[in-house]
C-alpha positions as CSV (number, residue, x, y, z in Angstrom):
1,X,-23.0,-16.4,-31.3
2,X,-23.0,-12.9,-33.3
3,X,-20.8,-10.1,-32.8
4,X,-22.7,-8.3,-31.2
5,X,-23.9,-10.9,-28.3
6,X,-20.4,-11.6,-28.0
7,X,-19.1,-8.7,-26.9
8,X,-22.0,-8.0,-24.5
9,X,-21.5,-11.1,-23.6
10,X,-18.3,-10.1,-22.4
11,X,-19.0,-6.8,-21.3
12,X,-21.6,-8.2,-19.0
13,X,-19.1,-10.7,-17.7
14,X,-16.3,-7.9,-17.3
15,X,-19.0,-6.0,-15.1
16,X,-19.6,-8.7,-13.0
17,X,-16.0,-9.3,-12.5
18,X,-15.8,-5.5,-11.4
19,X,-19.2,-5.6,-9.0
20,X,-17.9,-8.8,-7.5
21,X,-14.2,-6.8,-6.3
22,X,-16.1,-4.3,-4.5
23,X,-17.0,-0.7,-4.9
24,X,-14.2,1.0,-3.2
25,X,-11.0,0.1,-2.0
26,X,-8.3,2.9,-0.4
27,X,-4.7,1.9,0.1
28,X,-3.0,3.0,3.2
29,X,-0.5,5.3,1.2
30,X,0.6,8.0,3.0
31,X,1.0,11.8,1.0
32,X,4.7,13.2,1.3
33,X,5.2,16.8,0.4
34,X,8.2,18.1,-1.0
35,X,9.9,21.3,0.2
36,X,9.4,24.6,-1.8
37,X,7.9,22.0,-4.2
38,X,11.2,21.4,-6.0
39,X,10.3,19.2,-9.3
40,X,10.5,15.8,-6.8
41,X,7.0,14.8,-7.8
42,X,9.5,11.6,-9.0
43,X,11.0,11.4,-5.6
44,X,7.4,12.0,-3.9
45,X,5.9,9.1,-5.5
46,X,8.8,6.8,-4.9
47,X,8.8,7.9,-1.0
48,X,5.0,7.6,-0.9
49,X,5.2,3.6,-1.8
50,X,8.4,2.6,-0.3
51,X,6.7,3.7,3.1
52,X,3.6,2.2,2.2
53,X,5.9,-1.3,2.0
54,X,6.9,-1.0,5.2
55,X,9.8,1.7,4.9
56,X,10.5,5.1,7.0
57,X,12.1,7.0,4.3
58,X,12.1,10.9,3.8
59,X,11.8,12.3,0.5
60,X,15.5,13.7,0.4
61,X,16.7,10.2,1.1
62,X,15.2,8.8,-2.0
63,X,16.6,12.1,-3.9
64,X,20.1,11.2,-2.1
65,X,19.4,7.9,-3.5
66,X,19.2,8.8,-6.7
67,X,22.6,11.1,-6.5
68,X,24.7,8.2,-5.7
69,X,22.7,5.3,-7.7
70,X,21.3,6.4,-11.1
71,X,24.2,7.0,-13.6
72,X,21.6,8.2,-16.2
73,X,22.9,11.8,-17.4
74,X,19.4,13.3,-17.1
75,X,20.1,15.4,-13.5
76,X,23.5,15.3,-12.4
77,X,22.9,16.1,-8.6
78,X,26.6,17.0,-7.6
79,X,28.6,15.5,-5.0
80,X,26.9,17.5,-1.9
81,X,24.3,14.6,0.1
82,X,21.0,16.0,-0.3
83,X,20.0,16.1,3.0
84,X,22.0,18.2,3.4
85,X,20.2,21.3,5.5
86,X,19.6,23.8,3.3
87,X,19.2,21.5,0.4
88,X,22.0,21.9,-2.5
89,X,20.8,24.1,-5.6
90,X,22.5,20.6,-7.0
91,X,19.5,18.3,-6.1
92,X,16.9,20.2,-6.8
93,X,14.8,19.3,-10.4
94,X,13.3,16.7,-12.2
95,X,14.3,13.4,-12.6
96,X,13.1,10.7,-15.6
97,X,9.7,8.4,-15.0
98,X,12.0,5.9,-16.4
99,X,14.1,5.5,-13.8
100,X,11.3,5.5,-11.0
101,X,11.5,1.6,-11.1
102,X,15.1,1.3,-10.7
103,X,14.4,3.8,-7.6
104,X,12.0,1.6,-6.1
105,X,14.1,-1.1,-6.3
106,X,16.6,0.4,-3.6
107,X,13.8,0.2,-2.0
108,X,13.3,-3.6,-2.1
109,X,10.3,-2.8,-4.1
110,X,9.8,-4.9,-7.4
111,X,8.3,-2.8,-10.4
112,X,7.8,-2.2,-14.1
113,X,7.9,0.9,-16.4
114,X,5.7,0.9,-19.4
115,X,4.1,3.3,-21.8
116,X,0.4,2.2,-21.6
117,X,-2.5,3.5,-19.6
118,X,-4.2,0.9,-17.5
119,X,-7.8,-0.2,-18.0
120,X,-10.0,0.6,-15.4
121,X,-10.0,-3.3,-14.7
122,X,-6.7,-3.0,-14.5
123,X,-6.4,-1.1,-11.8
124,X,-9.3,-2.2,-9.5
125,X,-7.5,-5.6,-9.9
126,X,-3.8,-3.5,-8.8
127,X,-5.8,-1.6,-6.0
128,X,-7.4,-5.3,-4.5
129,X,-3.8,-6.7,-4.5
130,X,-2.9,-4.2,-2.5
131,X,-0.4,-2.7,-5.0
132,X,-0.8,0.9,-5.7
133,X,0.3,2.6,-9.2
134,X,2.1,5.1,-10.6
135,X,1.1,7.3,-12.9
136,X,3.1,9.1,-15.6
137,X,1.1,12.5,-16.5
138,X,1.6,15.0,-19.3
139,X,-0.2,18.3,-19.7
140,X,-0.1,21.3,-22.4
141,X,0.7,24.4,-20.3
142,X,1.2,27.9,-21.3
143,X,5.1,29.1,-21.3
144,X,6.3,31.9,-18.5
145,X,5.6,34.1,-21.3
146,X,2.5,33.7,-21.6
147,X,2.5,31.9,-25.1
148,X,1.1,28.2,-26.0
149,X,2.4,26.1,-25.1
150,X,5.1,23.9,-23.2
151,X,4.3,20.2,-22.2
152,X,5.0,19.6,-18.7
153,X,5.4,16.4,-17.5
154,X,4.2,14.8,-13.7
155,X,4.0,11.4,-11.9
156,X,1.4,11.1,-9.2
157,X,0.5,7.9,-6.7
158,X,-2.9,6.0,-7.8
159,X,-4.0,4.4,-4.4
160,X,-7.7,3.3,-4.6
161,X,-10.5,3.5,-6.3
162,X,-14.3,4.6,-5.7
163,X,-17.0,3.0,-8.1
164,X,-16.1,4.6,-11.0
165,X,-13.5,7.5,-9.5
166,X,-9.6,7.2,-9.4
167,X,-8.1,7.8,-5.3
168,X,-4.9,9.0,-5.8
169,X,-1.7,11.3,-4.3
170,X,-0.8,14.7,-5.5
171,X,1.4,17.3,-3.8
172,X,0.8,15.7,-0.4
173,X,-3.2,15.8,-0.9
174,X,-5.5,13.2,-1.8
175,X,-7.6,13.8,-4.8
176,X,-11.1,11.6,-6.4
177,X,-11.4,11.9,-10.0
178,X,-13.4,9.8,-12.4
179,X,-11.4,7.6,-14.7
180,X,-13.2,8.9,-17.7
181,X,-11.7,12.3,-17.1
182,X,-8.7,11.2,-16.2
183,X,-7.5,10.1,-19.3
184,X,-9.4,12.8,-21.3
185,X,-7.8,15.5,-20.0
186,X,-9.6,16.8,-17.1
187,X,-9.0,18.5,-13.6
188,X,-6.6,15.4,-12.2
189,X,-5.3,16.8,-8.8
190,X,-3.9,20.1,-8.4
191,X,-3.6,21.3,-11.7
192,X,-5.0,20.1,-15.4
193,X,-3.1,16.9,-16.1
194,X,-4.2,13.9,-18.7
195,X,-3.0,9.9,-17.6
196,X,-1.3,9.8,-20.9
197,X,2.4,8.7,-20.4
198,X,2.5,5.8,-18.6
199,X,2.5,3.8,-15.9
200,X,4.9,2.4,-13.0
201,X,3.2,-1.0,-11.8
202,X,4.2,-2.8,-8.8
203,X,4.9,-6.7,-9.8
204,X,4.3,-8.0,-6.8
205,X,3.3,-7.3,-2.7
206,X,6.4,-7.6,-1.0
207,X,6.7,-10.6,2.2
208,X,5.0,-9.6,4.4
209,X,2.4,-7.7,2.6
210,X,2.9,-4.0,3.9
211,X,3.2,-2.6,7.4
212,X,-1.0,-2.5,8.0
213,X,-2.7,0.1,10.4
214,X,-3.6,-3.3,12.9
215,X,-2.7,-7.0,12.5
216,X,-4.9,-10.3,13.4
217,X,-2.8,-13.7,12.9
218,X,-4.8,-16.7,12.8
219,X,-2.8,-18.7,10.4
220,X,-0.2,-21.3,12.0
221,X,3.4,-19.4,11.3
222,X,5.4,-22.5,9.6
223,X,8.6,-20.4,8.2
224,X,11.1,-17.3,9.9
225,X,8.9,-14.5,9.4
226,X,9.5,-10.8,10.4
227,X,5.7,-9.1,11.3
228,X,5.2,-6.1,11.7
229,X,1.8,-3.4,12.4
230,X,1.3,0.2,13.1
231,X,-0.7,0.2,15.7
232,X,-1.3,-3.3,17.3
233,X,-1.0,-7.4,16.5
234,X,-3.2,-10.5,17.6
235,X,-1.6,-13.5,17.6
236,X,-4.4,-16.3,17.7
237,X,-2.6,-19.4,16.0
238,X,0.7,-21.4,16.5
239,X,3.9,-21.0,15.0
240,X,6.0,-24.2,14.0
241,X,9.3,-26.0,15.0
242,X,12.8,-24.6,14.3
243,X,11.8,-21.1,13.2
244,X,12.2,-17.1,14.4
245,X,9.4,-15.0,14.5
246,X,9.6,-11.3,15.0
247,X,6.7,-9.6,16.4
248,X,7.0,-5.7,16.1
249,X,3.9,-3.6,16.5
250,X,3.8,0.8,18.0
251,X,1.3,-0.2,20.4
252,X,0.5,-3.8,21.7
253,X,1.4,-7.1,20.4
254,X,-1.8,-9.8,22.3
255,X,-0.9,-13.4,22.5
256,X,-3.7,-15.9,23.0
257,X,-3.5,-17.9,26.1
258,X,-2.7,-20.9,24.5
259,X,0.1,-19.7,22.4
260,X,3.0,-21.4,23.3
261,X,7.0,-21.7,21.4
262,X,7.9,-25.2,20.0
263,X,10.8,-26.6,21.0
264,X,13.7,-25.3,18.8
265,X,11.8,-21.8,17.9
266,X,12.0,-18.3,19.3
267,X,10.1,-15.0,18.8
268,X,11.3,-11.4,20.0
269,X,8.1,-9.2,20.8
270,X,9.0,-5.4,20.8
271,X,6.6,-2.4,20.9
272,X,8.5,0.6,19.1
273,X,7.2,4.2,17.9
274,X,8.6,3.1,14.7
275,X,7.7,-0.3,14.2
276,X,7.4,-0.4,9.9
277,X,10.9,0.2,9.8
């Protein structure tokens, strides 16, 4: 085979691959806004993913988090919790992308920082494993003086994409860019931003994958499993011998009228207005 027909050859098979995923695909990720916007776009996208895993965290916790955790010089944030209400002048400010991973892992969230820009394959095949991205943004800005130019730098929360269009987090807001211009320097979310720094990838879902909107179960449950939904879980399977099972749903939790507990096994069903915690 030539050149040429080799790499349509493989072009036509990456397409494929693509068409075969899906069009579109939008993660549950909530938008978290910080107050009087106080350079915690780091902090943002950190709270935005932890509570997509399950978590019930409020941005100043994950800033709090970094006070007492990080020892990396870059912001020291003082000795004043900051949660405190009103926030200490010692919190406020930026924070480095590369410690974003060691801030999700407080959160029992498994990541990696690197320095490359993912492929739009890439992230399709993030966005179907229902692992959202971070990514690290620069932009060329003018300086308060009005002269050229300062380079400002941003993280923002990739959670879906549309055909060919980016779905992602910014400020709170949800934004749909095309890839193209995202990484050549177009309008990407609320100000002019290129996808040029980086990238924070989650490794791996964590168990169970995250808290979902509604639940169906129609697997057999064979281990100790905590399960948890939003809004409401069907149980329409069996769950082993010698195990725990923790149902926790906000709404209703439906058992099928021939579930029944094995000998040696137990399960605590509990409705709470807070059940991803």
């Amino acid at each position: 085979m030539n050149i040429k027909a080799s790499i349509l050859s493989s072009l036509l098979f990456i397409m494929i691959s693509i068409t075969s995923l899906g069009q579109m695909k939008e993660l549950d990720v909530p938008g978290v806004s910080s107050p009087a916007e106080n350079n915690w776009c780091w902090a943002r996208v950190v709270t935005e993913v932890s509570n997509y895993f399950g978590n019930n965290r409020q941005i100043c916790e994950i800033v709090e988090s970094a006070r007492v955790n990080l020892t990396n010089p870059y912001k020291d944030r003082g000795s004043v919790n900051c949660c405190t209400i009103p926030c200490p002048d010692s919190c406020l400010g930026g924070e480095s992308p590369y410690n974003i991973d060691d801030l999700l892992s407080f959160e029992g969230v498994q990541s990696s920082y690197n320095t490359v820009v993912l492929p739009f394959s890439s992230v399709i095949y993030s966005i179907e494993d229902d692992r959202p991205i971070i990514a690290h943004v620069t932009a060329q800005r003018l300086k308060d003086d009005g002269t050229c130019c300062r380079t400002a730098g941003h993280v923002m929360t990739i959670k879906g994409y549309n055909c060919s269009d980016l779905i992602y987090n910014d400020y709170g807001s949800t934004y749909i860019t095309s890839y193209a211009d995202v990484i050549a320097y177009e309008c990407m979310g609320r100000y002019n931003w290129q996808w040029n720094g980086g990238t924070v990838q989650i490794l791996a879902p964590p168990n169970p994958v995250p808290c979902p909107i509604s639940l169906g179960i129609i697997e057999n449950i064979t281990s100790s499993s905590d399960i948890k939904a939003k809004s409401e879980i069907t149980i329409s399977s069996q769950i082993g011998n010698n195990i725990t099972v923790n149902f926790k749903a906000g709404s209703s939790i439906i058992l099928d009228n021939n579930f029944y507990v094995p000998l040696g096994s137990s399960i605590l069903v509990e409705t709470s207005s807070n059940p991803c915690q």
